[in-house]
N, C-alpha and C positions, 0 to 999 in steps of 0.2 A: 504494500500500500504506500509506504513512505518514498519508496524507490520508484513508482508512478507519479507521484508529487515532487520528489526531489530527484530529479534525473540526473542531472549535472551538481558534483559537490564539489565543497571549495573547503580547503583548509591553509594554516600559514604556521610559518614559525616567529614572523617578525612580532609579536606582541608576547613573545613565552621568553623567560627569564636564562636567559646562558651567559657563558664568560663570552670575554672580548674576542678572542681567540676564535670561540666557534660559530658565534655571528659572521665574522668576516670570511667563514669557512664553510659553511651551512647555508646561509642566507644567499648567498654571491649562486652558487650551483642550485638552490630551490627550483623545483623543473617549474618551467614558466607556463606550462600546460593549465596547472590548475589555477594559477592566477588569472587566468582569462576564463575562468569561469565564475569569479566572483560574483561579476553583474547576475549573471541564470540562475544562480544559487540565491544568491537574494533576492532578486524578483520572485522566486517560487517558494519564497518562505516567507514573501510577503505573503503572496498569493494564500498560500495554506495558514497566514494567522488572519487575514479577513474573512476566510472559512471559518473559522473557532470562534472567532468574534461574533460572527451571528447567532451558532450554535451558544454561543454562551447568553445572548439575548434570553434567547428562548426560555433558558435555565432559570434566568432572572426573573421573568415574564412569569413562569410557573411558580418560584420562590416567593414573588410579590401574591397571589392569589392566596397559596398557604398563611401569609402571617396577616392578614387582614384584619385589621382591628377593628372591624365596625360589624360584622356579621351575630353578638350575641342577644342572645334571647334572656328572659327571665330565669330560665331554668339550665340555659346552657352558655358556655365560655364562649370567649370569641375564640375563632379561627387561630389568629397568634395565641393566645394563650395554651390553646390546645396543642399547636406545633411545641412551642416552648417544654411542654412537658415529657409530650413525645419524642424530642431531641433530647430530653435528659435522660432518658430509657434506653434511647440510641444509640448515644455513648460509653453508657454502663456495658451498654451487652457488648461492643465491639472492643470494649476493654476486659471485660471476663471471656471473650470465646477465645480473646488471645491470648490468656495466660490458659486456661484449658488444651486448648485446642486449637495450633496457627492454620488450621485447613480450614477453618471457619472465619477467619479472619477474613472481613472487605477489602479490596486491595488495596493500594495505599496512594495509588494515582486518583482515584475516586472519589476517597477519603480527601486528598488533596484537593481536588477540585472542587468538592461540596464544602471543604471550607474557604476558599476562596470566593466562591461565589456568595455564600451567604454571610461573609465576613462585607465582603461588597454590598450586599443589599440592605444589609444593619446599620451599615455607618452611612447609607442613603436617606431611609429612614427616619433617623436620628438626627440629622442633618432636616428634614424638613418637618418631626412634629414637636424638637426639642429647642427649645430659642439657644443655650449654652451648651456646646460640645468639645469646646477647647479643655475643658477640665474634666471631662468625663472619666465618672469611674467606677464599677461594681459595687451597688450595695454592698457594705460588710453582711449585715443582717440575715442573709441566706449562707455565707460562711458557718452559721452557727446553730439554720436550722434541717433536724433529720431528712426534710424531703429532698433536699440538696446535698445530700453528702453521697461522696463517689463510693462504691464497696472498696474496700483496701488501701485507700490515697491516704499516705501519711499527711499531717498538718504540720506546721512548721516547728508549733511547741508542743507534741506529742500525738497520740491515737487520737480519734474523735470521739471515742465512747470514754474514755479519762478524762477528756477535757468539757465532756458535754457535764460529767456528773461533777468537775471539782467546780467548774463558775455556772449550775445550773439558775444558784439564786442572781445572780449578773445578768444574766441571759432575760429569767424572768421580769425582772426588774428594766431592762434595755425595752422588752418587748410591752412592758404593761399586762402582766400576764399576773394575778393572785398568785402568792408565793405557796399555798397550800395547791393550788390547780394539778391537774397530770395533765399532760403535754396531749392536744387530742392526737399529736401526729403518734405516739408510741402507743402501739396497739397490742395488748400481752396475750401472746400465744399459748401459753404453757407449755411452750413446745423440747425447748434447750434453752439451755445459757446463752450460745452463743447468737450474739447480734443478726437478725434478719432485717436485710433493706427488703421493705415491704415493699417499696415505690419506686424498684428497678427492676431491671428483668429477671437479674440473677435472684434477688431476691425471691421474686415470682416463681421461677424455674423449683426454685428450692421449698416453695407454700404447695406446689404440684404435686411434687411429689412426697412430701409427707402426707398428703392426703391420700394418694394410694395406698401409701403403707400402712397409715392408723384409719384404720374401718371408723373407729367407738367414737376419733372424734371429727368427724364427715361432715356432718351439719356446721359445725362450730368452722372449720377451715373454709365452708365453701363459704359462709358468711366474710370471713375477712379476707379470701380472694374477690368475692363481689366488692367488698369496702375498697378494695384498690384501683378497681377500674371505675368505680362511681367518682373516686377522689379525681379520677382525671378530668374526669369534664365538669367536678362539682368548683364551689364560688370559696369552698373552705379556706383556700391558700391563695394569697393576696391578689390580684389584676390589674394591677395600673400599672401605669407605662413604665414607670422608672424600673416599677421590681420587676415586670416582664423582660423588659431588656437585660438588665442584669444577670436575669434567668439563662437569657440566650448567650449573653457574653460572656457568662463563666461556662457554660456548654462550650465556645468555641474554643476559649483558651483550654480544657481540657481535651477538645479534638485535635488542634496543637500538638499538647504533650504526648497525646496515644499512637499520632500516625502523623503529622503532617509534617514536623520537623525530623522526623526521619528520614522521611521522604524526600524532602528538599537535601538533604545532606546527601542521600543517592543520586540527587540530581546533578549536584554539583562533584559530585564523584565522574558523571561523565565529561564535565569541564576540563578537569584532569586528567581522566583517561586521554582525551582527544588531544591536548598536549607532551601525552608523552608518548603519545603512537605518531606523531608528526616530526618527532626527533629522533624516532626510532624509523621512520621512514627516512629522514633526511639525512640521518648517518650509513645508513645502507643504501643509498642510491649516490651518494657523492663516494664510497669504498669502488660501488659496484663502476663509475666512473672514471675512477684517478688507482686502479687498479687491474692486471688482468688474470688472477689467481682466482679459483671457486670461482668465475663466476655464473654456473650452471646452478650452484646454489643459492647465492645470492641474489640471483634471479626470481628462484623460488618466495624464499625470503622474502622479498619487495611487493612479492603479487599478494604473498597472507598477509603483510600486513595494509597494504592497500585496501583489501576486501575487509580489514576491521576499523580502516580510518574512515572509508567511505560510508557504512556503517552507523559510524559513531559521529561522524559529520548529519547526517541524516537524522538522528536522535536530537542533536543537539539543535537542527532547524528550529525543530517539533516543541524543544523545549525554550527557545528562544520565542515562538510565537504562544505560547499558550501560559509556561511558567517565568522563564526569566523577562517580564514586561513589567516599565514603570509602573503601568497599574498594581499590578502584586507589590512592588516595592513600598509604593503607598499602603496600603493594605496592612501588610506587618508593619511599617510605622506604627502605622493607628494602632494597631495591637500593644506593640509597643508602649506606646503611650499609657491607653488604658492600664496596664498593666503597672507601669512606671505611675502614676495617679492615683492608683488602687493599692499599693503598697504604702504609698507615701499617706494615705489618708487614715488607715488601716493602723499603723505606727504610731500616729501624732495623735487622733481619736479613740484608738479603742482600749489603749489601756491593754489590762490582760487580754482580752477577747482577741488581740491583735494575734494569738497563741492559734487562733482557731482557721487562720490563712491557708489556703491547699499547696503544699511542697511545690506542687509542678507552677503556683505562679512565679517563683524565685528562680526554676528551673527554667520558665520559657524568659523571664528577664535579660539572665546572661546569653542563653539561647540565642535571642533575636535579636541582641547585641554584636554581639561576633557575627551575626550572617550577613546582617543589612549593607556591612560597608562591601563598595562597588558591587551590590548585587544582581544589576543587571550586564556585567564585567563579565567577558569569556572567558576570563582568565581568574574565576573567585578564588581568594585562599581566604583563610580563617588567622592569619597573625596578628590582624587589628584587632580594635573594637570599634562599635561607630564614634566617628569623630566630625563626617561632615555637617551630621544634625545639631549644632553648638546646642540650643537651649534643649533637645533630649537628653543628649548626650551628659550636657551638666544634669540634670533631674536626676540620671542614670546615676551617677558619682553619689551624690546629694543620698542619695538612699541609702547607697551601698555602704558609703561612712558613716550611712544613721546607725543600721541596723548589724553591722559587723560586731560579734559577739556580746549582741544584743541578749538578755538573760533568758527572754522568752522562747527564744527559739533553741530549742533542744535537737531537732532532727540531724544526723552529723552530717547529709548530704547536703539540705539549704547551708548549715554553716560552712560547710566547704565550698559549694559555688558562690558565695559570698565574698569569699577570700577571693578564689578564683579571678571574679570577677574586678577587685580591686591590683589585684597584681596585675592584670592584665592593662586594667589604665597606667601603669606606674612601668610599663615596657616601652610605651607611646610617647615620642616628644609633645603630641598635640595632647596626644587624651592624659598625658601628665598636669600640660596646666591648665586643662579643663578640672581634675580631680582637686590642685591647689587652688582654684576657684571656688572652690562649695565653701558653705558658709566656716566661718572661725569655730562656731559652737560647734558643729558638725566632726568638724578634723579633729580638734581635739577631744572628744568623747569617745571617737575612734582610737585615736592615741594613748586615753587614758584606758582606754577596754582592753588596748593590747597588752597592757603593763600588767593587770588583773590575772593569777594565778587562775590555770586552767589544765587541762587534761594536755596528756604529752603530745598528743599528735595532733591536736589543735594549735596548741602550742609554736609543735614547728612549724605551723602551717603560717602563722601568724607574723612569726619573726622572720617571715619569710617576705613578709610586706616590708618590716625594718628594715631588713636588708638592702631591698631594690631602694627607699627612701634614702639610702646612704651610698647610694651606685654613683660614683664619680666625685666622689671626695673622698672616701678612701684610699690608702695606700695602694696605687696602683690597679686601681679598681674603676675603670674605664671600659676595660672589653666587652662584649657582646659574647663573644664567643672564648671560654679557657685559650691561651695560646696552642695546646697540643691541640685542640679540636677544631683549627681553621678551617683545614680544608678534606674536612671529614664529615662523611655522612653520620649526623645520630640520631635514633629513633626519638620521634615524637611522644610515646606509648610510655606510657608510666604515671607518678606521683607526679601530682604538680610542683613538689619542689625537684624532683630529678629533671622535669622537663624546662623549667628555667635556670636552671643552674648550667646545664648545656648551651643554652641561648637564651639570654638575660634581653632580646628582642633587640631595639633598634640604638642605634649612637642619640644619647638626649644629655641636657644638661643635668646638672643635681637638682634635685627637689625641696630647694633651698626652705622653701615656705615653710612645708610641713616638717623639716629640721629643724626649723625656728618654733614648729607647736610642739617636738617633742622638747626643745627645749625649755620651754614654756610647762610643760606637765612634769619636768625633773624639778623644779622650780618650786610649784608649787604643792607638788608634795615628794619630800622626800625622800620620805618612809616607804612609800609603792617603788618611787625607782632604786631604792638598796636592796627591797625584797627584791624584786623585779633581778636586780643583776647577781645576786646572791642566787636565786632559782638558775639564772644563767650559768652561772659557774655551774651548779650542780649537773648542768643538762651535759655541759661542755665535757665535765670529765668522762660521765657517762657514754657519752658518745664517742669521745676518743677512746676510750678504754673498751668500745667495745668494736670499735672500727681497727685498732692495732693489735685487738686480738685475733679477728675472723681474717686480719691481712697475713699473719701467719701461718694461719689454718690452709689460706687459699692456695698458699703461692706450690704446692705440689699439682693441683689442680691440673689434672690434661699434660702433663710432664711427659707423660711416656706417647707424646702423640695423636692422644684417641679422642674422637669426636666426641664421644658420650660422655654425659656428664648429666648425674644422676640428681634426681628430685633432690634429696639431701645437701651436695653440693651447691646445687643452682640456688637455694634456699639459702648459703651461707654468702653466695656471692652478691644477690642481690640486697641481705642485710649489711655486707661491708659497703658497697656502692653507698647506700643510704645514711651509714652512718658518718661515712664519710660526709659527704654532704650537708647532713645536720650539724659537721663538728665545724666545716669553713662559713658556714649560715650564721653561727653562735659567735665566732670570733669576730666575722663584721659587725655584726650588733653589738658584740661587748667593746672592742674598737669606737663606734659611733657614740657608746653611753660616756663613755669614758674621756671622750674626747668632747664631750658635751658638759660634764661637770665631773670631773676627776676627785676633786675635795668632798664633795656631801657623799657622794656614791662610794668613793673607794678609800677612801685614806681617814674620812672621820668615823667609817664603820669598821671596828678593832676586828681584826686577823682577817680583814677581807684584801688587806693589800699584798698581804706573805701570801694569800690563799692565790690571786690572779698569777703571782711569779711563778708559783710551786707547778700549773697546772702550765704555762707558757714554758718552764724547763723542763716539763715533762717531752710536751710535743717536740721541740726544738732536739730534743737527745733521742726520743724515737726514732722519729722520722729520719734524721740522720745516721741513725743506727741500720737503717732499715734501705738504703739504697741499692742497695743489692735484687733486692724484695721487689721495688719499684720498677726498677730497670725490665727486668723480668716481667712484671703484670703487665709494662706499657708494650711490651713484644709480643706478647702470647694473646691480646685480643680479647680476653675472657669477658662474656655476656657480663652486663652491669657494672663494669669496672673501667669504662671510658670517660666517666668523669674523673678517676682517682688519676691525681700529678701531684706531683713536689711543689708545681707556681704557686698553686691557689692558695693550698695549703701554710705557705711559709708567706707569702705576699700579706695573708692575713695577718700569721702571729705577729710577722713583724709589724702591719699597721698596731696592734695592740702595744707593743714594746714603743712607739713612736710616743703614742698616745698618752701613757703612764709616763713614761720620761721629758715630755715636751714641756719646756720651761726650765729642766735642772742640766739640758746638755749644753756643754761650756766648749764652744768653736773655736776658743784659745788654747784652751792642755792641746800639751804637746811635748814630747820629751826638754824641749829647750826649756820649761820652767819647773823642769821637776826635780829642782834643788830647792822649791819654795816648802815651808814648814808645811808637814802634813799628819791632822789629829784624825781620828776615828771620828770626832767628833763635826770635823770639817767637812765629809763626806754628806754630799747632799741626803734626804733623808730615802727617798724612791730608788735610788740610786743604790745609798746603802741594803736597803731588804734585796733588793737585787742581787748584787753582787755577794751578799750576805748566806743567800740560799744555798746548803749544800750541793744541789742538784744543779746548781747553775755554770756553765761551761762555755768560756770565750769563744770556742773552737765552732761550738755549735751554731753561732752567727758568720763562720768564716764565707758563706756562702755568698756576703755583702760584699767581698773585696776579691773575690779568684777574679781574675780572669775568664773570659767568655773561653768556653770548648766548645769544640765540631760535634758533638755526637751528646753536650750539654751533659756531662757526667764527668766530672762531679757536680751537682748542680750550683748554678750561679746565676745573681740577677742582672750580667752582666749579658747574656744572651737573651737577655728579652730587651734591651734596648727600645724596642719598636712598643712597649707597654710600660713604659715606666719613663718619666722626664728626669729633665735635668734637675730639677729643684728636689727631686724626691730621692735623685740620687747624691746630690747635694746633702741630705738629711739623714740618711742611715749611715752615708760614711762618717759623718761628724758622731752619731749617734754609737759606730763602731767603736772608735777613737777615744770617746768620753768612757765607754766602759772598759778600755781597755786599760787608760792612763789611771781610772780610780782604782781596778784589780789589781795593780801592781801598789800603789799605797794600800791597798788595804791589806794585802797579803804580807808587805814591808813591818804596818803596824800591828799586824796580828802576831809576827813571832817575837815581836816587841815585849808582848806579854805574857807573865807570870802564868805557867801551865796553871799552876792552881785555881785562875784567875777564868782559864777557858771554861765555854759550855760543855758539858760533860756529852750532850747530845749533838752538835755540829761539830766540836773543836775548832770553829772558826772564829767565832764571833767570842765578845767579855762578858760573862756570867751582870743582867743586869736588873733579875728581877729572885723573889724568894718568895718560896711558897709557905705556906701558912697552914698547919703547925708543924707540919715536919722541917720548915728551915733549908730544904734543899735549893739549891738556886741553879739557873738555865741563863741562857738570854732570850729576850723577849720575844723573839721572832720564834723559835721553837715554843716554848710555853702557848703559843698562841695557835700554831699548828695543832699542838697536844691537845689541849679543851675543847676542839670541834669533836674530839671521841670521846673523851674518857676527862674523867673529875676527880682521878687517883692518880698520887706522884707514879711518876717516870721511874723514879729510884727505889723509896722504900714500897710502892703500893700503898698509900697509907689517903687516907680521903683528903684530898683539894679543898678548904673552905673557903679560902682567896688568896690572892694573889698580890706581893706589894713590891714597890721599889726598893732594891739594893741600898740604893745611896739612899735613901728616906723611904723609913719603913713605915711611915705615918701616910704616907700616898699609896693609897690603894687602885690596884692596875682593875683587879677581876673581885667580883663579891658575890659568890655564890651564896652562902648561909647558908639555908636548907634548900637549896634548891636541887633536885635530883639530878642524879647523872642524864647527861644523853644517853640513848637507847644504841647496843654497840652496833 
């Protein structure tokens, strides 16, 4: 049929994305045959969408007589109302025959089309019996009542039969309803426990057939199968226009969710396909020419895939006249909108009740975000978000920081496309300072929500947004893409933190604003940002500790050559991949807090500043320990371990070491004044816990000063040049230098002193603080380590009361009393 209609196809490669290279090499020999068929090709795709166009009249014409709102009688509903209820049946079922049974499912081009069309004739409609449409948006109030709830659709803040029983007096009270009343919609069966929608089909399916099976109560069941089909054409449940429509337009956003945005995603899958059969034709037809080897097969080659571009050229007519049209782009707008209106009303009005919103409207939000940009574009991807619709576009934002781990919404999927949705603004140069545009109350409630202790995988998901907030003002923290994975293909398919961590999206500025609100929420409180980074450490070590354990695990992995590699394995390779990632995720964020207010955060909250070094010299002697390890993982390929390198990893810590040290590195030390008098006590204080740490090792930073290698092993930030500037390399060598010049006083003044005098637990540092009552004395930096465990001396075991100053035992460091130990 299509190949009667579309005789002549036309495809190109001049609008598809390739290197410079194979444009000038591709494009130059494209056979000039099918460019003269452009014109034919699009004339007859004109031709066949003025066909559809009338056929879609028709549709319209018939859709208009169904929702008639003048046709009621005393005893009977109007026409729309009747449709209205009957499309809420219609949905239910086409969404239970599919989780039953996909052979029963309507197709999904059909499905497509019947929401198009009737998305198009509502907003006609609406447009001439409603004066205000700019603001349009879904009654809440069917959000919350039985006759409208889908079987199975989670809600945003939990089930619907929990949420209907905990705000039932709200509900009553919203509706005007006696708080002693029963609901006329809940009709008691004695059937089971479990929930029957009486007023869907499934429901229906399921009143059926209990009535075959219980003879005794027959009479009783045929009565409230009648009370179902009566309630449809009865006056019980409201009819005016506003709730009718609302009726209809939360039917269509859930036709939407069931079948339409799938579909569209299939659609645009042949966008796709069509350009990578037109590069796979044009690489085999420029071999088959500037070549005289195979080409009996080549031949072959060229003709299959011909006959699948031709094909898929023909599809894509078909979809260019009927789906890819500014009218449909319109259409989801307006969906859009509503949707984006109805959330935002829902939020600011309803109070708890906002708990009672259907999951798939958060799910078509980001949905119809990602698809709309260049949607009538042969060439759609999904990397953006809309950006050309400024005032949706901000609405969209506007939400998204409203409601981002908002308390009410419990469901983990809304909260995750939540996230989702905001990282993806914060990849965008445009939709970044559309996002820094939403209101000041907004961004900061957001900010302060992310600081708020919460479940670990939320969690990452979350500081996952800090992190891109901080993209381009970190140390060296500019790329799009890790340096090892420039010019490597990597799967899209995964966590949303492993697929931004791979490509952190396009070159944009910093997100200056919203660094200024989280500076502003350190500010004003500073109890959440010390919890806040104190959980961070925690998460840090966690994650490191358990990404340098499973990297040891791995590295035998596929050793002996063999492709297989067992559920067990793949399960350990994918958690090291991740943990990695969570561990360079923590260190931007603890980098950006730190370097936001260093004093309230880290140095006036006691053992949090030994705590950042201890966990910084940890990584710093692993990972160096560990080059062998690396080398080998980066060769071998293994699934999930194409994010794990040395850059990111060490790029980070050392922004953290920047950070903590920034203000006490002295760009004058230099051996030339290192006859100047030098006390223990002269050692700046950050500097000192530093250098002070057992674990802490010069060596371990050497990677600042080698020299660039060929093959970048041993690793140096000397070969990334092209990612790191001059000023930054201006700053770690200073920052080298300064720790180098004070390790050598310090080491000078340490054997200065009186062994008696050393910590019995470092031997580095002067015994400066005494525990209480056994009298033992440490220095302060271990003592401070030792009390995140345990509240019994180090020496005798004997109970910790507190803790005082060496030189003045009337200052007391630590005051326990009776306060219990920590839990080991």
């Amino acid at each position: 049929m299509l190949e009667k209609m579309i005789p002549r196809v036309y495809w190109s490669i001049e609008n598809v994305e390739l290197s410079e290279d194979m444009q000038n090499k591709l494009i130059k020999n494209f056979p000039q045959d099918y460019k003269k068929s452009k014109s034919a090709y699009n004339e007859a795709s004109e031709k066949l969408k003025k066909l559809l166009n009338q056929l879609e009249k028709l549709q319209i014409i018939f859709l208009k007589t169904l929702l008639n709102d003048n046709d009621q009688t005393d005893t009977i509903v109007s026409s729309r109302v009747l449709f209205s209820r009957r499309f809420q049946s219609f949905t239910q079922e086409n969404m239970f025959y599919w989780r039953v049974d996909p052979m029963l499912k309507l197709p999904g081009p059909v499905l497509l089309s019947t929401f198009f069309r009737l998305s198009f004739l509502l907003r006609e409609l609406l447009s001439e019996e409603l004066v205000d449409v700019n603001d349009l948006k879904i009654h809440p109030n069917i959000f919350y009542l039985e006759n409208y709830n889908f079987f199975g659709i989670q809600r945003i803040g939990g089930t619907f039969s929990y949420l209907k029983n905990m705000y039932k007096e709200i509900i009553k009270s919203k509706l005007g309803l006696p708080s002693d009343s029963q609901n006329d919609d809940d009709i008691d069966t004695d059937m089971d426990d479990d929930v029957i929608e009486i007023n869907s089909v499934a429901g229906f399916i399921t009143i059926l057939t209990r009535i075959i099976r219980n003879t005794e109560d027959r009479n009783a069941n045929i009565h409230i199968a009648d009370a179902v089909m009566n309630r449809i054409l009865s006056f019980d449940l409201p009819t005016d226009k506003i709730h009718v429509f609302s009726v209809l337009l939360n039917n269509i956003m859930f036709l939407y969710h069931v079948a339409s945005h799938r579909q569209l995603i299939e659609y645009v899958a042949f966008k796709k396909r069509l350009a990578e059969l037109s590069i796979d034709y044009a690489l085999v037809d420029y071999e088959l020419k500037t070549t005289n080897e195979n080409k009996d097969v080549l031949e072959h080659t060229l003709k299959d895939i011909e006959k699948k571009v031709c094909l898929s050229s023909r599809h894509i007519a078909w979809l260019k006249s009927l789906i890819f049209v500014a009218t449909n782009e319109q259409i989801l707008e307006w969906i859009l909108m509503i949707i984006s209106h109805t959330l935002k009303y829902c939020s600011d009005i309803e109070e708890e009740l906002f708990r009672f919103v259907p999951h798939f409207y958060i799910d078509n939000l980001l949905g119809l975000a990602v698809l709309l940009p260049d949607y009538t574009n042969i060439t759609q991807t999904f990397d953006d978000i809309i950006v050309g619709k400024k005032w949706l576009a901000t609405l969209i934002a506007e939400i998204l920081m409203k409601i981002v781990n908002d308390q009410r919404i419990i469901n983990p999927k809304s909260r995750e496309i939540i996230t989702q949705g905001i990282t993806l603004y914060l990849t965008h140069p445009k939709s970044i300072v559309l996002l820094q545009e939403v209101s000041e109350k907004s961004r900061l409630r957001a900010i302060k929500s992310i600081f708020k202790p919460m479940e670990r995988e939320i969690w990452i998901k979350t500081n996952l947004i800090l992190m891109l907030i901080w993209y381009g003002s970190g140390f060296a923290f500019r790329y799009t893409r890790p340096p090892h994975l420039k010019n490597k293909h990597v799967s899209t398919q995964g966590a949303l933190e492993e697929i931004v961590f791979s490509n952190m999206g396009n070159v944009r500025p910093p997100a200056t604003v919203l660094q200024n609100d989280i500076r502003k929420c350190i500010a004003y409180d500073k109890e959440t940002a010390s919890n806040f980074i104190n959980n961070s450490l925690n998460y840090l070590n966690s994650a490191f500790s358990k990404f340098i354990s499973l990297f040891h695990e791995i590295k035998d992995i596929n050793g002996n050559n063999s492709f297989i590699i067992s559920s067990e394995e793949m399960n350990k390779l994918k958690m090291c991949g991740k943990s990695f990632i969570d561990t360079v995720t923590v260190l931007r964020v603890i980098e950006m807090m730190i370097h936001f207010d260093r004093n309230n955060i880290i140095i006036d909250q006691e053992g949090s500043l030994g705590r950042v070094f201890q966990l910084i010299c940890q990584i710093l002697n692993r990972i160096n320990a560990s080059s062998s390890t690396f080398s080998h993982i980066l060769a071998s390929s293994l699934p999930y371990m194409e994010c794990v390198h040395k850059f990111t990893i060490l790029v980070a810590t050392t922004g953290v070491l920047l950070s903590m040290l920034e203000g006490e590195i002295n760009k004058k030390v230099s051996e030339e004044n290192a006859e100047r008098p030098s006390k223990i006590s002269s050692i700046p204080e950050i500097t000192d816990v530093l250098i002070s740490d057992p674990n802490f090792n010069l060596s371990s930073l050497d990677f600042i000063i080698l020299s660039e290698n060929e093959n970048d092993e041993p690793f140096s930030l000397n070969f990334y040049k092209t990612y790191i500037n001059k000023e930054e390399f201006e700053k770690v060598g200073d920052m080298y230098q300064h720790l180098d010049w004070y390790m050598k006083r310090h080491k000078s003044m340490a054997s200065s002193i009186n062994e008696e005098d050393l910590c019995i637990i470092c031997y580095s540092n002067k015994n400066s603080v005494t525990l209480i009552p056994c009298r033992h004395q440490c220095c302060k930096l271990c003592i401070n380590h030792h009390i995140l465990y345990s509240r019994v001396c180090f020496y005798c075991k004997g109970r910790i009361e507190s803790v005082v100053d060496t030189n003045n035992l009337s200052t007391v460091i630590h005051d326990f009393g009776t306060e219990p130990p920590p839990l080991p």
